[in-house]
N, C-alpha and C positions, 0 to 999 in steps of 0.2 A: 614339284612345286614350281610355281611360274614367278619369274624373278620380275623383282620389282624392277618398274619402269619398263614391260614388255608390252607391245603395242596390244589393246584390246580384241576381241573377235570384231568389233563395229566402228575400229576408231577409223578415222582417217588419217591418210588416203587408201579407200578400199582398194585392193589389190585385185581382189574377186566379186563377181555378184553376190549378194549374199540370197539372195532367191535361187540360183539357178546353177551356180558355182562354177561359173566361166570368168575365164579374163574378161577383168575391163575391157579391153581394149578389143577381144574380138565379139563381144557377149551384144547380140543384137538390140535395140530400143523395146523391141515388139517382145523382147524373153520373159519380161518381168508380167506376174500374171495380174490379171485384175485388182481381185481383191486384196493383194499388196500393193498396189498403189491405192488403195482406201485405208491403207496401214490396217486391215482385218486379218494379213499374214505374216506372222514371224519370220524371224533371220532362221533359215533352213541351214546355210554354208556360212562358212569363216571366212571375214572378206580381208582377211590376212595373207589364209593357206590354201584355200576352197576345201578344206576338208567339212563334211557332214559336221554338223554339229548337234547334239544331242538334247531337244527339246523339250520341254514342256510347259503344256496349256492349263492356266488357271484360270478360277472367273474372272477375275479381274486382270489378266492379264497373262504376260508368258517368261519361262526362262531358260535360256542358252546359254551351250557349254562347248567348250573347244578343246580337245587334249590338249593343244597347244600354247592355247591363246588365252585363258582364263573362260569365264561368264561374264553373262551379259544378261539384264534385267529390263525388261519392258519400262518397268517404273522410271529406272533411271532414264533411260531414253524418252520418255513423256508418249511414249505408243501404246496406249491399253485398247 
């Protein structure tokens, strides 16, 4: 169970890519791919842990899971 008040897989401040699941800090500008910067690609890693996180695509949108870190819903984030 993820304890309340535990930082989201998407909250800020991201720790990790969540496309590519590199540190911020070494993770190059050029890593992040196309069609996620058109917002056409889901959060792939946990920008918490960089762990994988376990997706899925619906028509209208997508949902991410982090053993860690809870989910995370397209909707709520305004990314369909």
């Amino acid at each position: 169970m993820i304890p309340t008040g535990s930082a989201g897989p998407l909250t800020e401040p991201l720790k990790f890519g969540i496309h590519t699941g590199a540190a911020c800090e070494v993770e190059a500008p050029d890593a992040v791919p196309a069609a996620a910067l058109l917002g056409l690609e889901p959060a792939r890693f946990c920008g918490q842990c960089g762990r994988r996180m376990v997706v899925q695509i619906r028509p209208n949108g997508w949902h991410a899971r982090c053993s860690r870190h809870g989910t995370v819903d397209s909707v709520e984030l305004e990314r369909r």
